[in-house]
C-alpha positions in Angstrom: 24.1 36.3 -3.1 23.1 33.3 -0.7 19.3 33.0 0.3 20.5 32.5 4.0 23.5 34.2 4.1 23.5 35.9 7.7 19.8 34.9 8.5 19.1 32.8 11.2 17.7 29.3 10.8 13.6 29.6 11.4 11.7 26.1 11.5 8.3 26.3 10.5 5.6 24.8 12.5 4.0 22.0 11.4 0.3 22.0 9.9 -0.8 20.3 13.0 0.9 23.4 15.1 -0.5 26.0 13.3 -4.1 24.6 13.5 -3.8 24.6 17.2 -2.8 27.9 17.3 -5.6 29.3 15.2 -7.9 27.0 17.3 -6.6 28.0 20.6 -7.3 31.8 19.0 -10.7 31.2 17.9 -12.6 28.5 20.6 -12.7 29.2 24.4 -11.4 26.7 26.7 -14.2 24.8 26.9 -15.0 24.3 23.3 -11.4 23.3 22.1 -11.4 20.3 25.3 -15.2 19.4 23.8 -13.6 19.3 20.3 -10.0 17.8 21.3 -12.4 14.5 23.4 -14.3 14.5 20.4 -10.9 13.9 18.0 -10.0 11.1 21.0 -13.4 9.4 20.7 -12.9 9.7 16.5 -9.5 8.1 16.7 -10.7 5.5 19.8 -13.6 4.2 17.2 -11.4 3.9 14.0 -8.8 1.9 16.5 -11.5 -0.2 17.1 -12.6 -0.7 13.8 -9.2 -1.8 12.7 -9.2 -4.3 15.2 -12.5 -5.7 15.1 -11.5 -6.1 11.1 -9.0 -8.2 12.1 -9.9 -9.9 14.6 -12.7 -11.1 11.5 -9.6 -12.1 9.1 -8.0 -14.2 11.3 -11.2 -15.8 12.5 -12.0 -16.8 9.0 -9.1 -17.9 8.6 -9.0 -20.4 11.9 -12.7 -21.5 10.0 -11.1 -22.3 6.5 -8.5 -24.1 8.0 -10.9 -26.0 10.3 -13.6 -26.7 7.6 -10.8 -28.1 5.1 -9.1 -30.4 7.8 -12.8 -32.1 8.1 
């Protein structure tokens, strides 16, 4: 006997589904926006982060190129 024979394909929802779903069950309106601009602002400041650390690697690397060709 097959596992699927004659049941219909189901997909799954992803982790990220399923916590919005138990969220959207559990907060009111106005606490799942607070909590949904507070994920935005997390991911905003890590952006940030990432860019000011590279905006650091190539500046030292303008300065070692500049100090060595003195």
């Amino acid at each position: 006997m097959r596992p699927s024979a004659g049941l219909p394909a189901v997909a799954l929802p992803s982790v990220g589904t399923a916590l919005r779903v138990v969220e959207s069950l559990l907060l009111s309106g106005g606490q799942r926006t607070a909590r949904r601009n507070a994920w935005t602002a997390v991911q905003e400041d890590r952006r940030r982060a990432r860019d000011r650390v590279e905006a650091q690697h190539v500046l030292e690397a303008v300065s070692d190129r500049t100090s060595r060709a003195t």
